[in-house]
C-alpha positions as CSV (number, residue, x, y, z in Angstrom):
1,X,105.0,67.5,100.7
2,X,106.5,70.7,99.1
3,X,107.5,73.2,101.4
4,X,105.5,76.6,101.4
5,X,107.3,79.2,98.9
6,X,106.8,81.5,101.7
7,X,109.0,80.0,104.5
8,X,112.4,80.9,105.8
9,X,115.4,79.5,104.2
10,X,116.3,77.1,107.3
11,X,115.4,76.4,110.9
12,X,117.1,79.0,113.2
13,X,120.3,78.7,115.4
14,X,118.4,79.4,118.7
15,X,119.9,79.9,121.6
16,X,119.9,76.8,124.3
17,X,117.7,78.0,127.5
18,X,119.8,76.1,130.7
19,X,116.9,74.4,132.8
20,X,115.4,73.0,129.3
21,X,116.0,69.6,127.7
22,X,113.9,68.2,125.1
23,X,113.5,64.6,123.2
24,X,111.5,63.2,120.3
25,X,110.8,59.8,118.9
26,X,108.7,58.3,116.4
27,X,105.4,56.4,118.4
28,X,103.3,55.6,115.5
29,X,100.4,57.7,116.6
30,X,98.8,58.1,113.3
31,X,102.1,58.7,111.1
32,X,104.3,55.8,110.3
33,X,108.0,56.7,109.7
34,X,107.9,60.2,111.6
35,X,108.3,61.5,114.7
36,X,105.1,62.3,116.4
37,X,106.0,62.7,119.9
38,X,108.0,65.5,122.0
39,X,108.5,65.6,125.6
40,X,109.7,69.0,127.5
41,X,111.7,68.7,131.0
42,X,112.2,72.3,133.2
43,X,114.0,72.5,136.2
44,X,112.5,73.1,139.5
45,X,111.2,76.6,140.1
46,X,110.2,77.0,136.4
47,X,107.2,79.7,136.4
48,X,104.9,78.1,133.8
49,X,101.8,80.8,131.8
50,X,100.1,79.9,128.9
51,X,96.9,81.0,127.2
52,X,94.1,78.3,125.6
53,X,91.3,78.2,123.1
54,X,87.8,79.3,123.3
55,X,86.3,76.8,121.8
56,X,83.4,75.6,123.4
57,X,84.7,71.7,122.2
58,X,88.4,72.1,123.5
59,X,90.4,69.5,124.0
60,X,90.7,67.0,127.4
61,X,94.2,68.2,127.0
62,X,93.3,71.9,127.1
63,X,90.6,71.3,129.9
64,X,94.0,69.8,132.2
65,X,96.6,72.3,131.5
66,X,93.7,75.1,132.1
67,X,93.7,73.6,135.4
68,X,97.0,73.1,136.8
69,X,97.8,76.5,135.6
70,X,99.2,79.2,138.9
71,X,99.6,75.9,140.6
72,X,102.8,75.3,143.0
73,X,106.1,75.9,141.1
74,X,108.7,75.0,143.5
75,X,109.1,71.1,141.8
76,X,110.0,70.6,138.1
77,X,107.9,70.7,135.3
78,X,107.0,68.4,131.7
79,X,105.1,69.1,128.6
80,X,104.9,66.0,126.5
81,X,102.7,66.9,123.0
82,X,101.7,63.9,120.4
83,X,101.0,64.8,116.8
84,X,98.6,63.0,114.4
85,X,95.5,62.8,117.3
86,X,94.0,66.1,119.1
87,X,92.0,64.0,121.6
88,X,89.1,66.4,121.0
89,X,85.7,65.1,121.3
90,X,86.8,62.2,122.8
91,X,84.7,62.2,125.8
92,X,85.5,59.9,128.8
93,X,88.3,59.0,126.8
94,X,90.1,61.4,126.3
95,X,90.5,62.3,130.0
96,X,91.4,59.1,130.3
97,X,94.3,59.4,127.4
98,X,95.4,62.5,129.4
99,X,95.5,60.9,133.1
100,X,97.6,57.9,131.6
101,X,100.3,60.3,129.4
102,X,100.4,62.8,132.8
103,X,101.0,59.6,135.1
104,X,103.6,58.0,132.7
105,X,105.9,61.2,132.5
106,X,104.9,61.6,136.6
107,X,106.6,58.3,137.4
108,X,109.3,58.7,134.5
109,X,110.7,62.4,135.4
110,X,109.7,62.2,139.1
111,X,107.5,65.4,138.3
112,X,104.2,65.8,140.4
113,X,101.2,65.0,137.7
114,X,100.0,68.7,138.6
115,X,102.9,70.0,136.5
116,X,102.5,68.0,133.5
117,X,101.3,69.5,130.9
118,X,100.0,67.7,127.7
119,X,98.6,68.7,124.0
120,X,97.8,66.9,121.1
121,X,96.9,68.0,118.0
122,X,95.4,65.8,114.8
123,X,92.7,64.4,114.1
124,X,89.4,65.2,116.0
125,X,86.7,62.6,117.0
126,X,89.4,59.8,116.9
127,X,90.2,57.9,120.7
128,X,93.9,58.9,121.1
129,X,96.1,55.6,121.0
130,X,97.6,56.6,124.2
131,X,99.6,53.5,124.9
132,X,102.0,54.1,122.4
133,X,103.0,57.1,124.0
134,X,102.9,55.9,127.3
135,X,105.0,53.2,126.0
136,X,108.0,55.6,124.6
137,X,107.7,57.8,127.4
138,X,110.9,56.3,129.5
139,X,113.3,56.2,126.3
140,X,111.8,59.5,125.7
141,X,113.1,60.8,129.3
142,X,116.3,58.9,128.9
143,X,117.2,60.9,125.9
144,X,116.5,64.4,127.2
145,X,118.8,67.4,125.7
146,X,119.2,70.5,125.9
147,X,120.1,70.9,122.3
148,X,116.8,69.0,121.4
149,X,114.5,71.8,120.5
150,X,114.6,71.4,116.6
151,X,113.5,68.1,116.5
152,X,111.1,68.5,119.1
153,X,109.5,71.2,116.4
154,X,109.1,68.9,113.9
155,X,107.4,66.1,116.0
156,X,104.8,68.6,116.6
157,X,104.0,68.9,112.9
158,X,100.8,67.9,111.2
159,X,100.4,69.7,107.5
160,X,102.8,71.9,108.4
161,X,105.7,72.1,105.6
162,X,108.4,73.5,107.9
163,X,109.6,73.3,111.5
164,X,108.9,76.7,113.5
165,X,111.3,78.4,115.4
166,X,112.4,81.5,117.1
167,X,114.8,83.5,119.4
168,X,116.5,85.8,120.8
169,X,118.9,87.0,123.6
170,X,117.6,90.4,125.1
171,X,120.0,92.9,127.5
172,X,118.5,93.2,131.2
173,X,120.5,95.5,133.1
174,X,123.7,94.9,131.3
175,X,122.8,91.1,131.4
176,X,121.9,88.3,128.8
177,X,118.5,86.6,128.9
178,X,117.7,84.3,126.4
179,X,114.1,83.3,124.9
180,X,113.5,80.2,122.2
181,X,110.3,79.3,120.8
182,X,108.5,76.6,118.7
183,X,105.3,76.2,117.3
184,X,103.1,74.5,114.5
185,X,100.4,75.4,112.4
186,X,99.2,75.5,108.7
187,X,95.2,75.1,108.5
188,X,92.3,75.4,111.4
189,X,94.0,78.8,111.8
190,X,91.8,81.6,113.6
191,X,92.8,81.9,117.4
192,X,90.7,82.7,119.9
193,X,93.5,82.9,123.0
194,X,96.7,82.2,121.4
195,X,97.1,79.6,118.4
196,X,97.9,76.3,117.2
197,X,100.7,74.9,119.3
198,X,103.1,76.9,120.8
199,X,106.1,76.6,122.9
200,X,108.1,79.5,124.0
201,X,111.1,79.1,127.1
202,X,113.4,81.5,128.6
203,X,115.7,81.2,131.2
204,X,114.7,84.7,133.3
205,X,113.3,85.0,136.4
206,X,110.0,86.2,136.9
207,X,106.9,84.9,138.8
208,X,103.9,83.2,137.5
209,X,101.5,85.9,138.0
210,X,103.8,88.5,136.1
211,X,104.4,86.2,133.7
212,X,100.7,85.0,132.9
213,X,99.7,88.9,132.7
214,X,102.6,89.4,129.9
215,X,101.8,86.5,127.8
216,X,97.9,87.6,127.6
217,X,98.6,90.6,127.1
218,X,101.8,90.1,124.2
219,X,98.9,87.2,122.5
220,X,96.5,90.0,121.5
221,X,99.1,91.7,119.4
222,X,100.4,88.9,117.9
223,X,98.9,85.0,117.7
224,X,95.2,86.3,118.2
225,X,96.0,89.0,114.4
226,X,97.1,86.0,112.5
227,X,94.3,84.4,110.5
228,X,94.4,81.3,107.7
229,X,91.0,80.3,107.0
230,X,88.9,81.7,109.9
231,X,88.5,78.4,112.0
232,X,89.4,77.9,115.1
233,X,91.1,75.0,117.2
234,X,89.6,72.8,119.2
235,X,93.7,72.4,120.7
236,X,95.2,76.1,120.4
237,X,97.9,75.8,123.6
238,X,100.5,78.3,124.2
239,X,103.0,77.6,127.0
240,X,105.9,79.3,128.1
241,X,108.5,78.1,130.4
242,X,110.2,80.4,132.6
243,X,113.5,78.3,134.5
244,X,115.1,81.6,136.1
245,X,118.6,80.0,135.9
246,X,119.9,83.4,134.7
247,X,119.3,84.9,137.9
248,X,118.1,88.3,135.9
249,X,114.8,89.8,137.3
250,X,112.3,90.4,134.6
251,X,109.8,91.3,136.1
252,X,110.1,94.9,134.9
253,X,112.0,94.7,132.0
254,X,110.4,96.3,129.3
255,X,113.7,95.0,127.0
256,X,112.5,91.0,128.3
257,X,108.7,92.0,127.3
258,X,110.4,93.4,123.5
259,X,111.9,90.3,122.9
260,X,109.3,88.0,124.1
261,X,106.6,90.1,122.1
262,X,109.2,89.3,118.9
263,X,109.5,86.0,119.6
264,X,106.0,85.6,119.4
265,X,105.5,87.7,116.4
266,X,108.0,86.3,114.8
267,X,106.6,82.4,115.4
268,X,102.9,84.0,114.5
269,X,103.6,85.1,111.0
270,X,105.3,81.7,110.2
271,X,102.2,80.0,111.0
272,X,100.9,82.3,108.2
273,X,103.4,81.8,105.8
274,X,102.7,78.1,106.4
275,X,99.1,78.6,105.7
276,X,97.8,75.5,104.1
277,X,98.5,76.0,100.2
278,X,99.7,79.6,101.0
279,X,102.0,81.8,97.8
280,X,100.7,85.5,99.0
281,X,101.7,86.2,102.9
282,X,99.3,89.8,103.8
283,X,99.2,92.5,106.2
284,X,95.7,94.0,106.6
285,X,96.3,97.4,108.1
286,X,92.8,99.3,109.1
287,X,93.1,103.2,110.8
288,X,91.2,105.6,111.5
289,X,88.1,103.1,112.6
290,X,85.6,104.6,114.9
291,X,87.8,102.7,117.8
292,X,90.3,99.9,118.2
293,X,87.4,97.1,118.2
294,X,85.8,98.2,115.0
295,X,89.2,98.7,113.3
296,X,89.9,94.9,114.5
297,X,86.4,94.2,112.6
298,X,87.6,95.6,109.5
299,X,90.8,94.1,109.6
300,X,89.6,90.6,110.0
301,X,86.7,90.2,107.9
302,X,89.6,91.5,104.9
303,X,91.5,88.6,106.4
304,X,89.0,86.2,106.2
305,X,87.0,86.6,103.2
306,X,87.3,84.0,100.5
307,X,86.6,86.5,97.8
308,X,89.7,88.8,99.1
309,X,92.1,85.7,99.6
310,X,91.0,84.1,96.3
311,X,91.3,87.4,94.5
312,X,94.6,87.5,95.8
313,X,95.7,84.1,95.0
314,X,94.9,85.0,91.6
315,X,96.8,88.1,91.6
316,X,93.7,90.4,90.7
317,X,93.4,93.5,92.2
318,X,89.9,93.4,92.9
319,X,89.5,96.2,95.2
320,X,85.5,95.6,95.2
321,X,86.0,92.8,97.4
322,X,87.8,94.9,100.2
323,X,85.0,97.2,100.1
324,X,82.5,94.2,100.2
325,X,84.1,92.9,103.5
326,X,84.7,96.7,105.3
327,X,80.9,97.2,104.9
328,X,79.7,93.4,105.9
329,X,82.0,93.4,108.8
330,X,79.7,95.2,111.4
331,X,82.0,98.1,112.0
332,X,80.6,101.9,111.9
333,X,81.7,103.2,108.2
334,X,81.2,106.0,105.7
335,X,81.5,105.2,102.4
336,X,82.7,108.7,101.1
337,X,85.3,108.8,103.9
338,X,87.0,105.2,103.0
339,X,90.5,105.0,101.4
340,X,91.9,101.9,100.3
341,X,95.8,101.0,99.2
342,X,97.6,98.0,97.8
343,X,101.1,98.9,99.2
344,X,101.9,102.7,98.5
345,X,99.8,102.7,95.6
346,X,96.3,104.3,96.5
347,X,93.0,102.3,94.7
348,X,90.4,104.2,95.7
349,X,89.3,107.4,97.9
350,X,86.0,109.7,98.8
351,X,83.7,107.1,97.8
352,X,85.0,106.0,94.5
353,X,88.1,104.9,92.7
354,X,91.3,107.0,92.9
355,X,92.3,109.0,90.2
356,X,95.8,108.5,90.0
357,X,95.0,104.5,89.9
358,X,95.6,102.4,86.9
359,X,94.9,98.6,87.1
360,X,98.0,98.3,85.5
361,X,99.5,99.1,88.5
362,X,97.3,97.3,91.1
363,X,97.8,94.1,88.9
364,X,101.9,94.6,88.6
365,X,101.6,94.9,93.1
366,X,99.4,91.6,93.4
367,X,102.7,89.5,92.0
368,X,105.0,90.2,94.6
369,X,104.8,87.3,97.5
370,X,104.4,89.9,100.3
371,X,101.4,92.1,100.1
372,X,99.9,95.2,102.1
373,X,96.4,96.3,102.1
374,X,95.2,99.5,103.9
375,X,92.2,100.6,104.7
376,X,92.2,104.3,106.1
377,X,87.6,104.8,107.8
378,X,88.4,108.8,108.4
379,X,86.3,108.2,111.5
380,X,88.8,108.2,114.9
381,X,91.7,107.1,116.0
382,X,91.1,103.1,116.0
383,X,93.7,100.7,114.3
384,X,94.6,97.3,114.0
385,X,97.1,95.1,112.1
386,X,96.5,91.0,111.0
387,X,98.1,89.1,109.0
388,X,96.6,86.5,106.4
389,X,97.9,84.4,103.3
390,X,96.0,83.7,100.0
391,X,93.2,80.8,99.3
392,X,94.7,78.5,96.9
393,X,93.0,75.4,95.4
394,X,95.7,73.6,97.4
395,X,94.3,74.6,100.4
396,X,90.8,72.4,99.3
397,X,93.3,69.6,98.4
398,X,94.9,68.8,101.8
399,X,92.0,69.7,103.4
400,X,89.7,67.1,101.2
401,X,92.2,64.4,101.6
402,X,92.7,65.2,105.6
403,X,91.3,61.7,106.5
404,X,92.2,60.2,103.5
């Protein structure tokens, strides 16, 4: 599989959390060849948060880890994640696949069951082949490392044409505190919590409760503005690890909330950049919306209509099809108030094309890989950001041959 045009030259140097070790192996869930398979050990003490799809047909994976979230975090802690199968739909099943893979890494790590955390990701409708996981899941443990974390991202991959990573070491009161990340996603790409599958450890100290109220609110701003195709997940899991073997408080930091909000940026726009037959990586900017919720409206229908992405894909700058998608979007609008631009170059104003616009110009704009639209209401002081990528006939191809 090519790799996206869009993605970063290499996998990031990230910094090695202490109170983390990862391992990944091939299992031959539904890949043959690959690994498929990822298993996450944190020390005793770890404060664990995550957010969790909507979706009304989550996951028996999602269901658990919903559950044993804010639960006792004195003992250690284990996230073990399988590509190739989500375990969605599953019914008995799949709680069944999920009791077996907690109980297996249980008896393995010597971690209570209540702090193992699973996802899977794949194929939905499909009865997870459990057993083969359950089968790896002592040479899995016996290979633990805490230098593990890029090969854990690619065993999480499904269409994904890269490994995802991110970090960074922030300054807490003259102290280092380091954050590292991992996630995957490339199509089924419209959160609803958080996205896809994300990873994200760090070695402060803070407690569960801060924690969880910093994730939920840093996922607004970040993995719930990304958008591929407007579908979302029956799987979308985002956990983050806290082992507090720096001994830095962060419970106040505004410099450990900065770095964990980049982290989580940064990891979000990957997943866009990997968008499933992606060439054109977008920022939709909307102001001036009546209020923050209808500026959110604009933003995303832009995001997610076909006729935009496919217009952009084909380098037009069909400016019509923003202003189809501001008016079907539901937000409050007046036409005559409405200015659009394609990067600094301004399309249209009052009702009506700008102009100083040439097509010349709005066509030259639409080649570049990176693109900004903005949409200015002239109503109030609402604004919201997303990002988006293109709709490519490669997109239909993968997504056609899924099963195949």
């Amino acid at each position: 599989m090519a790799i996206s045009p869009l993605a970063p030259p290499a996998f990031p140097d990230l910094p090695v959390i202490d109170g983390v070790r990862f391992s990944s192996l091939a299992a031959g869930v539904r890949y043959a060849g690959r690994k498929d398979v990822m298993l996450v050990d944190l020390v005793p003490g770890s404060a664990v948060a995550g957010v969790f799809t909507r979706s009304a047909t989550r996951s028996a994976n999602v269901l658990d880890c919903q559950a044993k979230l804010g639960g006792d975090p004195f003992g250690p802690a284990a996230i073990i994640v399988n590509s190739g199968n989500s375990n969605a739909f599953t019914g008995k099943h799949g709680d069944g696949s999920v009791a077996a893979i907690c109980a297996a890494v249980s008896r393995s790590l010597g971690v209570d069951q209540k702090r193992v955390f699973t996802s899977s990701t794949g194929v939905i409708g499909e009865r997870l082949p459990h057993d083969r996981i359950t089968a790896k899941v002592d040479e899995l443990t016996a290979s633990l490392s805490p230098t593990g974390i890029a090969d854990a991202a690619q065993a999480i991959m499904t269409t994904d044409t890269f490994a995802k990573g991110a970090g960074v070491t922030v300054d807490v009161d003259g102290k280092p505190v380091k954050i590292a990340g991992i996630a995957k996603g490339s199509g089924m790409i419209a959160p609803d919590m958080a996205t896809m599958l994300v990873y994200i450890f760090t070695d402060a100290l803070i407690g569960q409760p801060r924690l969880q109220g910093i994730v939920s609110a840093l996922n607004q701003e970040t993995f719930n503005c990304i958008t591929v195709d407007s579908d979302t997940s029956t799987s979308d899991t985002l956990l983050v690890g806290a082992t507090g073997t720096s001994g830095v408080d962060v419970s106040e930091s505004t410099a450990f909330v900065t770095g964990l909000h980049d982290v989580m940026l940064d990891l979000a726009h990957q997943v866009v950049r990997d968008g499933e037959g992606a060439t054109k990586f977008v920022t939709v900017n909307v102001t001036g919306a009546a209020d923050n919720d209808d500026a959110r409206k604009v933003a995303m229908a832009i995001a997610n209509s076909p006729l935009v992405k496919t217009a952009i894909a084909g380098e037009d700058p069909n400016w019509g099809r923003v202003v189809m998608a501001i008016g079907k979007s539901g937000a409050i609008a007046d036409r005559d108030k409405i200015c659009i631009r394609f990067g600094d170059i301004l399309v249209a104003e009052d009702g009506w094309i700008a102009q100083s616009y040439t097509e010349e110009a709005g066509a030259a704009y639409m080649k570049q890989p990176e693109l900004a639209i903005t949409v200015e209401m002239g109503l109030g002081e609402g604004k919201s950001t997303v990002w988006t990528c293109d709709l490519t006939s490669r997109y239909i191809e993968i997504n056609a041959d899924y099963r195949s």
